[in-house]
Wavefront OBJ file of the C-alpha trace (Angstrom):
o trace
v 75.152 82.623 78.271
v 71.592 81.924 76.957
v 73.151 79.844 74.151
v 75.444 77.815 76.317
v 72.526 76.936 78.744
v 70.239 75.491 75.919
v 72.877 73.875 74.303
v 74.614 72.532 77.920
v 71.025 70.895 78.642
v 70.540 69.091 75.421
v 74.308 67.974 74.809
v 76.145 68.220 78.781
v 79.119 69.899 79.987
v 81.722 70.271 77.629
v 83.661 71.944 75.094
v 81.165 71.565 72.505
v 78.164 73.736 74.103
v 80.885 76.962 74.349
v 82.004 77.067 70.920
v 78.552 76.070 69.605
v 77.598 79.315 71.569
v 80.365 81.740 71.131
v 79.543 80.741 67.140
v 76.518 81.249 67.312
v 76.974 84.785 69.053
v 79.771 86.000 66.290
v 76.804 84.807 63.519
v 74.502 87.130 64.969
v 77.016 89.790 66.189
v 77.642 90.106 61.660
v 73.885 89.370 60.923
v 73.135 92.795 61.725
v 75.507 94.014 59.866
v 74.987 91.755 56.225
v 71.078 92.571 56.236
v 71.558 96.793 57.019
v 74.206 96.653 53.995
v 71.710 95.253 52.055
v 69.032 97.017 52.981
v 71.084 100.157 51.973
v 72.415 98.905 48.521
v 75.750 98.068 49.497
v 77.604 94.766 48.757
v 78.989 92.519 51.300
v 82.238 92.241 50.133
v 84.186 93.474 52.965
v 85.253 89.960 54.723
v 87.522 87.976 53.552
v 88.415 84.140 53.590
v 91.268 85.096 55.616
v 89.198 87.506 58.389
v 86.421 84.508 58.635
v 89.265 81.857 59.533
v 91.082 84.142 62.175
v 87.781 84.877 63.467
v 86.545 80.911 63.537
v 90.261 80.733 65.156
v 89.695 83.055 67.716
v 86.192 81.702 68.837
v 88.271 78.465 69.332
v 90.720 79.306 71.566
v 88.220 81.379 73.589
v 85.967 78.083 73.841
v 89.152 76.211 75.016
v 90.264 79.142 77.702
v 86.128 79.340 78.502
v 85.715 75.760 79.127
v 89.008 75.425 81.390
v 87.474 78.049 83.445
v 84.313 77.307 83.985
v 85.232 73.923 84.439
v 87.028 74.920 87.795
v 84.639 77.569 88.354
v 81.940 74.929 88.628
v 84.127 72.137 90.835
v 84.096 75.205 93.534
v 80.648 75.769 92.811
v 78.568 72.343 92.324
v 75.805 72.759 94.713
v 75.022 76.620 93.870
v 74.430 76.090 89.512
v 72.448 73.541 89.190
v 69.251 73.192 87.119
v 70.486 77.640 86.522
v 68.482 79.477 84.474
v 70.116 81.415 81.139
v 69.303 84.689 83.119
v 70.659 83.568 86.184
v 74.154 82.051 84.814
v 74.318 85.447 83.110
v 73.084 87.413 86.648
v 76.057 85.077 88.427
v 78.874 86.695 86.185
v 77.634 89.803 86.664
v 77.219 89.223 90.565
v 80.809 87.928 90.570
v 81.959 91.113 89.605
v 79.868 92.978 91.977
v 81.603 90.505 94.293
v 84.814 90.945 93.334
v 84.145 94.659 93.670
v 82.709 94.256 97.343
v 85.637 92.248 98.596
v 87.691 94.914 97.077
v 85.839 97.836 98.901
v 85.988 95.522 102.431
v 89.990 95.100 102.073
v 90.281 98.741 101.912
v 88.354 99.718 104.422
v 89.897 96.485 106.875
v 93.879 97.865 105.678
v 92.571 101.305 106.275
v 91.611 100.079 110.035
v 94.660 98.306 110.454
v 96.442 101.722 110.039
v 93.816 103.594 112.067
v 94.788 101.422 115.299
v 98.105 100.855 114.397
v 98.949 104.524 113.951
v 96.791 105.716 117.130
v 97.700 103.278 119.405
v 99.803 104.098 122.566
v 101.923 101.033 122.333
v 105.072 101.626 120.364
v 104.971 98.737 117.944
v 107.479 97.512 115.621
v 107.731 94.989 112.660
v 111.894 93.986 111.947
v 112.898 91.971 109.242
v 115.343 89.129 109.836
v 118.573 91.034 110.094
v 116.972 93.482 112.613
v 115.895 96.403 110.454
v 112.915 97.894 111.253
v 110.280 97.158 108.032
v 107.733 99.452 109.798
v 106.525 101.378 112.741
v 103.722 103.099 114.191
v 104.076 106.680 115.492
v 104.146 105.704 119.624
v 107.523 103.786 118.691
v 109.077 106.641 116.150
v 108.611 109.164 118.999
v 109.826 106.601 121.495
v 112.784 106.033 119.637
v 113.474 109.171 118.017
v 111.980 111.383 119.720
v 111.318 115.167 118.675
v 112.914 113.945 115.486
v 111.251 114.090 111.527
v 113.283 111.610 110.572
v 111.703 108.212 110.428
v 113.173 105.036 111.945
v 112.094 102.263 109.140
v 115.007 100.763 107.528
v 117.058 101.239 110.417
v 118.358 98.895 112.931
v 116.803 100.011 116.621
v 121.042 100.208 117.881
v 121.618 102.301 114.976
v 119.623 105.105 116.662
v 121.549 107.978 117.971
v 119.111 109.470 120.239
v 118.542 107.008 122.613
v 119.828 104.322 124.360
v 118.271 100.771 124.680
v 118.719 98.501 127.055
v 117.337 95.006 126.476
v 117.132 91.884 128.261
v 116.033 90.233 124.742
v 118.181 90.958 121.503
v 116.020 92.299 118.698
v 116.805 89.775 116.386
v 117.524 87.083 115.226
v 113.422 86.190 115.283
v 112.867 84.413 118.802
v 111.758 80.859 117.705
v 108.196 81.615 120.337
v 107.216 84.790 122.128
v 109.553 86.784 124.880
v 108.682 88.786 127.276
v 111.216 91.145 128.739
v 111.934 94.759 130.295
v 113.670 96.982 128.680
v 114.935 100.729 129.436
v 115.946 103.270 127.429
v 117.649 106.615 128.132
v 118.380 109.768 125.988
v 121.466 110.232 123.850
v 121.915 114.029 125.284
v 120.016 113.624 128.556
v 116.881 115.508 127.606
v 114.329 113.847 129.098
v 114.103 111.157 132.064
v 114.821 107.009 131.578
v 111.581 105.519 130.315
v 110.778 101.965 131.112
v 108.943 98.902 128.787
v 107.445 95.580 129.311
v 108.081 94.446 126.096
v 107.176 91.144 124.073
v 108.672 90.064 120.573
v 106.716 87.708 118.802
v 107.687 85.518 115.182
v 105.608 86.264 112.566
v 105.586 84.156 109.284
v 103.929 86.007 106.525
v 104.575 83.206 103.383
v 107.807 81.978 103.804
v 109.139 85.294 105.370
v 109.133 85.916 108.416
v 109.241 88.938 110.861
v 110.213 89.970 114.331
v 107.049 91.885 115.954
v 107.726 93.765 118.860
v 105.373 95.610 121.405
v 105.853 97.484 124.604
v 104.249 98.965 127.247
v 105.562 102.275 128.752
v 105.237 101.368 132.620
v 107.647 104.018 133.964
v 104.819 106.025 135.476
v 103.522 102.538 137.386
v 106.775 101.924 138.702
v 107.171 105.407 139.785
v 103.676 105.046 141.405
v 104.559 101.986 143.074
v 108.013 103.317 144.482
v 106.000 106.547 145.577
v 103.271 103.768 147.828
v 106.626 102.110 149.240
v 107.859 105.124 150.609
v 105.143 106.615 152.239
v 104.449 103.517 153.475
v 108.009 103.368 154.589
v 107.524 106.919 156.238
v 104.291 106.108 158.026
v 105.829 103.551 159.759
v 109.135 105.954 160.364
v 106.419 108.224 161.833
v 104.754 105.573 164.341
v 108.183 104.994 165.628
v 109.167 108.940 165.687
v 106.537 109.449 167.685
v 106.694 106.926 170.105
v 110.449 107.759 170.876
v 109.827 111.717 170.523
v 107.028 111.432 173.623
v 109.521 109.447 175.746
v 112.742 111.492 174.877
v 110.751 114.392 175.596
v 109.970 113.120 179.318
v 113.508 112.682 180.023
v 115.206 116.120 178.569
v 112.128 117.420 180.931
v 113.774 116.018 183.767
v 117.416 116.866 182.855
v 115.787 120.143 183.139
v 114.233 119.844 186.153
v 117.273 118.080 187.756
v 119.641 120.943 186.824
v 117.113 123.573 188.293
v 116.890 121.443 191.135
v 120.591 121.877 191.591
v 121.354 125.203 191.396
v 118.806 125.710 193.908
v 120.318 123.445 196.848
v 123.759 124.029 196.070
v 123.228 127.953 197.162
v 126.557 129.176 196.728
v 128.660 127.869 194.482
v 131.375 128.412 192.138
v 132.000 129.994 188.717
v 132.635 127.344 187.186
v 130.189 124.687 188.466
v 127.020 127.358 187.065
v 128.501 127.461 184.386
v 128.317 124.371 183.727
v 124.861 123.800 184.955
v 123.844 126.963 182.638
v 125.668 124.471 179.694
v 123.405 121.283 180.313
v 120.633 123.632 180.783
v 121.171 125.143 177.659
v 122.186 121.578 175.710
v 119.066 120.199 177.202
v 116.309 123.148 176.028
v 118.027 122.425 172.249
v 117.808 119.091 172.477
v 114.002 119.280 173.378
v 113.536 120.725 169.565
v 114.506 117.246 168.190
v 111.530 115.437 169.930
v 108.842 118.342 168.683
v 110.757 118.388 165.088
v 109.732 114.166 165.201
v 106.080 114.762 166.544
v 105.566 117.408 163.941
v 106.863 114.610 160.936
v 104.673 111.745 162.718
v 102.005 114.444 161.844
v 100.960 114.526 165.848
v 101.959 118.117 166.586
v 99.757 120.803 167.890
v 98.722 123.351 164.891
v 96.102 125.712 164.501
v 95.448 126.242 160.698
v 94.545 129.005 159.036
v 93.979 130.514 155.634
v 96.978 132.068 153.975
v 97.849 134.407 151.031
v 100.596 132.367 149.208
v 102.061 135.746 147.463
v 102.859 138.316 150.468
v 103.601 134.754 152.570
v 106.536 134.057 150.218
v 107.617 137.776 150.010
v 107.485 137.457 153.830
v 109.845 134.321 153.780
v 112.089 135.930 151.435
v 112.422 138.815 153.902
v 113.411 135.683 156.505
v 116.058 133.969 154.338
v 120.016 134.648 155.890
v 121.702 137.176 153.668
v 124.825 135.734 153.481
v 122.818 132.817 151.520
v 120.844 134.935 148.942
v 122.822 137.752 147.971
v 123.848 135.794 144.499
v 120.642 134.390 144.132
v 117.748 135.681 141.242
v 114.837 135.019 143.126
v 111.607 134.749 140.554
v 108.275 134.532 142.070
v 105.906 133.598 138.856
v 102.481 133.247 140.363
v 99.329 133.270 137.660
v 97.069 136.164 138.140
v 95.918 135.702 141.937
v 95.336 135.542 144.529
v 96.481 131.784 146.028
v 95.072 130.853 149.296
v 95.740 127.608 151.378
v 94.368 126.257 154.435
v 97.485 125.326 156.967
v 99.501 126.573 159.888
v 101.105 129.584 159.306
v 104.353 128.687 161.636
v 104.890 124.608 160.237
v 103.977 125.829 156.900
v 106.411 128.661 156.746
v 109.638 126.583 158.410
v 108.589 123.784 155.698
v 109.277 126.512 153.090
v 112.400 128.579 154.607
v 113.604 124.812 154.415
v 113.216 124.283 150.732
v 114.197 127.818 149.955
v 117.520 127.335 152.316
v 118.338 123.452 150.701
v 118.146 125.297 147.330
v 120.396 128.369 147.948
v 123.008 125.063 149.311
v 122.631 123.333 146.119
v 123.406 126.369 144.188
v 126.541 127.587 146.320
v 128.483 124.078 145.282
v 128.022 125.715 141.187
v 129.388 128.389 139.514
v 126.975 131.285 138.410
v 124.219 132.178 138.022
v 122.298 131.101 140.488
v 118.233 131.309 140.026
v 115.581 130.587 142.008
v 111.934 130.025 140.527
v 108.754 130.042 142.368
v 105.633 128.952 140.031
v 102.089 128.837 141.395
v 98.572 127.789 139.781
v 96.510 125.476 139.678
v 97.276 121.896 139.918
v 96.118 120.639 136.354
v 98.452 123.350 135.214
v 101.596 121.887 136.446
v 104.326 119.798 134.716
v 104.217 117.152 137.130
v 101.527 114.313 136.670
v 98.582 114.844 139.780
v 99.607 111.721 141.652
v 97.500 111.876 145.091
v 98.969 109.374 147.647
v 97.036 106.572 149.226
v 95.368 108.701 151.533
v 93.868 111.070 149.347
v 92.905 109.267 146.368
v 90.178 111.074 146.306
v 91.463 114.382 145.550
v 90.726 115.825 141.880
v 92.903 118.462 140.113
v 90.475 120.829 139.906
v 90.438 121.451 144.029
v 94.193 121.697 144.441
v 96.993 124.476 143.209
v 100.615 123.889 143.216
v 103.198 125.733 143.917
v 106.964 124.534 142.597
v 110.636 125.476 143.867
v 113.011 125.360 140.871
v 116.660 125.455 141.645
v 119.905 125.286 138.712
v 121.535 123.581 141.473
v 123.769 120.248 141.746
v 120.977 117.860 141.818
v 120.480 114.928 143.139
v 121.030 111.046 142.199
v 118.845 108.185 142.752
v 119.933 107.328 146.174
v 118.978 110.554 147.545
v 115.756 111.074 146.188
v 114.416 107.827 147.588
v 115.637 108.831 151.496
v 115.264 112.285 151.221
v 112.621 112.751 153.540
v 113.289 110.175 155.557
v 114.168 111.779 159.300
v 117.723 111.991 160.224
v 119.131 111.620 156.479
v 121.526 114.288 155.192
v 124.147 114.624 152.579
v 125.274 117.647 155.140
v 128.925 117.492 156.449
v 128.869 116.050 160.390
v 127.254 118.849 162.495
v 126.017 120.989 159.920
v 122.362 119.317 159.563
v 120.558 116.982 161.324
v 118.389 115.342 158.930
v 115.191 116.864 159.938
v 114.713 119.357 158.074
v 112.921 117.962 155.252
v 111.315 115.154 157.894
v 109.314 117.918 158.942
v 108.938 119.813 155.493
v 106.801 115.884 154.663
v 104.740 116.167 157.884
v 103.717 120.014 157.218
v 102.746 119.727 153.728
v 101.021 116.304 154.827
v 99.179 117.544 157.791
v 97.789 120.333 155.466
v 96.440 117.312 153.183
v 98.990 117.772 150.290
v 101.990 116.490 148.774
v 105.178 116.395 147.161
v 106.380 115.432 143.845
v 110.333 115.872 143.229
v 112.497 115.994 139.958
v 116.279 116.157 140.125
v 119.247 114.839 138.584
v 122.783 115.303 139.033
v 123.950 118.751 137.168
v 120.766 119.525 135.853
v 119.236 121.348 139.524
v 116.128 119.878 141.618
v 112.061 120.957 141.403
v 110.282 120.453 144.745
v 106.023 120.939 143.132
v 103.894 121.065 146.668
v 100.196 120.092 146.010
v 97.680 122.091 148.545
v 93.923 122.510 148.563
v 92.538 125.575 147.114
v 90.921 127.414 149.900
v 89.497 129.619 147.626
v 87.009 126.880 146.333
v 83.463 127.022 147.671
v 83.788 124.085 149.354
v 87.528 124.236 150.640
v 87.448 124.084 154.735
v 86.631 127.586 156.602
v 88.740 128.765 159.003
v 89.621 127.993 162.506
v 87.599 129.814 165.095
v 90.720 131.843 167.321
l 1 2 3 4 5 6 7 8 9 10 11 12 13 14 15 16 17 18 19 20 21 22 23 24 25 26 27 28 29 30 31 32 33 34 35 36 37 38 39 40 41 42 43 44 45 46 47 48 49 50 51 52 53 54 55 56 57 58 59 60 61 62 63 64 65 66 67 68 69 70 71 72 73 74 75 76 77 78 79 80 81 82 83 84 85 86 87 88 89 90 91 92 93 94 95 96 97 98 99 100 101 102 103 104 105 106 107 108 109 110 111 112 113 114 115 116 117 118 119 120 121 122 123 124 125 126 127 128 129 130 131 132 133 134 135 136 137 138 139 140 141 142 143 144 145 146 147 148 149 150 151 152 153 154 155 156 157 158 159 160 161 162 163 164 165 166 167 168 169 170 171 172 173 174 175 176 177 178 179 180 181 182 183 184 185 186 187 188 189 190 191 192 193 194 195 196 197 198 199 200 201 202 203 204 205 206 207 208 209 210 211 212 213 214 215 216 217 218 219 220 221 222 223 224 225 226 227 228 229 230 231 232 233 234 235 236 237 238 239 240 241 242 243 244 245 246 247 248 249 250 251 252 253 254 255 256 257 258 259 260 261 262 263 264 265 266 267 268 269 270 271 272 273 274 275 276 277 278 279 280 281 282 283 284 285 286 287 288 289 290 291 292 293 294 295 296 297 298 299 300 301 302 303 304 305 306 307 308 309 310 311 312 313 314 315 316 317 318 319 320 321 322 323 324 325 326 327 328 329 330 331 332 333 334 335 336 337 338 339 340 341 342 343 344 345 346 347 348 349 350 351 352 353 354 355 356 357 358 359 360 361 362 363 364 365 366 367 368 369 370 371 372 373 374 375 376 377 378 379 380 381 382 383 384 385 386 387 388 389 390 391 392 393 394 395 396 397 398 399 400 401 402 403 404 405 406 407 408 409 410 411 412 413 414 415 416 417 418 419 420 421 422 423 424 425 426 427 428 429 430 431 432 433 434 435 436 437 438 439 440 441 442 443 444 445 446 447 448 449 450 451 452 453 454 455 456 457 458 459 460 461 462 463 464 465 466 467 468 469 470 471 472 473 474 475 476 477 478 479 480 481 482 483 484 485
């Protein structure tokens, strides 16, 4: 480099200043060498004619590759080498391949990012070639769409996958010619696990002239189910105001049926069999018909109640003593409480018809299978249970770590989707005509809710029903005390 910078400013760029230079550096690479075997008595006889022309020959063609090189190298690089130094032309190769070694280092460390997000990311993400086979994937979409499964879904084609089903608005391929946004479900191949829903988007991507199908989704099953959970108790409040409007006035008039037929067995003095015994009937009809309006006040939460603390564990063994026999004599009953004990703050009487309900609903699921029939009581606390801690609307302000749960598991017939969305809504059964009427888990809702907790359900036809009730711990420090008798 020294030599070519000397030579370059007396002569110019050219060919010339290389293979003066690269000439000059083979003369003194063998001067060296001629004057030590001198100096030590030895001839110089060991190059030949022929290894001074290949060597001559080589220096030219490495002047011709050198000066093709640097000829582009200094059209990219005008402004930054003139008027260079020797030491800093030679400092500039050298910093090149620092450089070179820098950029190396910072494409690393950028691919090794791409994989940190890409891998870590909740978004199940997928890159499919043309033909709709899947050229890579990040671990969200291999459990999404193969769940619990080793096997990995690249080179596959997302219908090709046995373990779920897809659903798509949008076909995977061929690539969309601009972005689509769709929803998309997907279900499992052996019913394992509950129907997840995506917002999806595919995108084109062209990498060269190839080009790929990127797809990303967003899991918003849990929204949706948040959303449908507002519209309902919305739904109910409203079902309430109305309930409890008509249960004030319908109580008024089954008063004065009453009071009518008392009234009339007092003037009419003596009178036949037959016409008390019919008075004794709409007496009778009339006291059971004044249950339906205090079964409404109690679901539009405006009962009278008197709460109290209570032991979950001999309260349960005290409803199982309550249950009819004729229901549980085939049914395993399997209260698993963690190490206690489980206090609540409610009233005794609401709280223990809301749970004779549940218990009673279950042991009718189970009676329309064969055997066995099991019943499963869990309680704990609330961070401890399968179910997400959803708090409705009115108690979004209530953490985990101040409520327990306590769940009803039945292997009963379950329940489809029409069901589960009217299930507490007053006067809805699946009963047979005049075996319920509806209000049984109306006023199971207005209990639990008038003891500031909730519900959360999971059931599906065949696979049995989970009812998880959400309560406040009384035994916290700062749960409410007691009612004053």
């Amino acid at each position: 480099p020294i030599a070519y910078t000397k030579l370059r400013n007396y002569n110019g760029p050219g060919f010339f200043p290389i293979w003066a230079a690269l000439t000059l550096s083979l003369v003194a690479n063998m001067l060296p060498h001629c004057v030590l075997m001198v100096a030590v008595g030895h001839p110089i006889n060991d190059v030949s004619p022929g290894d001074l022309i290949a060597w001559l020959a080589a220096v030219l063609l490495l002047s011709v590759l050198l000066h093709l090189y640097l000829t582009l190298w200094e059209k990219e690089n005008r402004k930054h080498i003139r008027e260079k130094s020797p030491f800093a032309i030679l400092f500039t190769f050298l910093g090149g391949y620092q450089h070179a070694r820098r950029l190396e280092r910072d494409l690393k460390e950028w691919e090794n990012r791409y994989q940190s997000i890409l891998k870590n990311t909740d978004s199940p993400i997928l890159f499919l070639e043309q033909d709709g086979v899947i050229a890579d994937a990040n671990s969200a979409a291999q459990e999404l769409f193969n769940p619990g499964s080793r096997r990995t879904i690249i080179g596959r084609r997302p219908e090709d996958l046995h373990h779920v089903n897809i659903k798509s608005q949008v076909p995977f391929y061929p690539a969309p010619e601009k972005a689509a946004d769709f929803t998309m479900t997907i279900t499992s191949g052996d019913d394992s696990w509950e129907t997840r829903t995506l917002k999806a988007t595919l995108r084109p991507l062209q990498l060269g002239e190839h080009t790929l199908t990127v797809f990303i989704g967003r899991d918003v099953t849990e929204e949706l189910r948040k959303s449908e959970q507002i519209d309902h108790a919305q739904r109910l409040e409203s079902i309430g105001l109305l309930a409890g409007g008509i249960a004030h006035d319908f109580n008024n008039y089954i008063n004065a049926i009453l009071g009518h037929t008392d009234l009339a067995t007092m003037l009419c003095g003596e009178m036949s069999n037959d016409v008390r015994v019919q008075l004794e009937k709409i007496a009778s009809i009339a006291e059971k018909a004044a249950k339906l309006p205090r079964q409404l006040l109690d679901f539009a939460r405006k009962g009278s109640d008197l709460p109290r603390r209570i032991d979950l564990i001999p309260f349960l063994k005290d409803c199982f003593s309550m249950l009819p026999p004729a229901k549980a004599v085939n049914v395993d009953f399997q209260l698993l409480p963690d190490p206690g004990p489980w206090y609540v703050f409610a009233d005794l009487t609401h709280m223990q018809q809301a749970i004779l309900n549940l218990l009673i609903n279950a042991m009718d699921a189970m009676a329309e299978v064969p055997l066995p029939h099991t019943l499963t009581i869990r309680i704990g606390h609330a961070a401890e249970s399968k179910f997400p801690f959803s708090p409705p609307r009115e108690l979004a302000d209530a953490k985990s770590e101040k409520y327990l749960f306590l769940s009803i598991a039945d292997n009963g017939s379950g329940m489809n989707d029409r069901v589960r969305k009217h299930l507490f809504d007053p006067f809805f059964t699946t009963k047979p005509a005049g075996v319920g009427t509806g209000m049984g888990l109306a006023m199971v809702y207005g209990a639990i809710a008038r003891a500031k907790g909730w519900i959360e359900l999971a059931s599906a036809p065949g696979r049995g029903s989970v009812f998880c009730i959400y309560l406040p711990d009384q035994d916290r420090e700062d749960a409410p005390k007691e009612a004053k008798q």
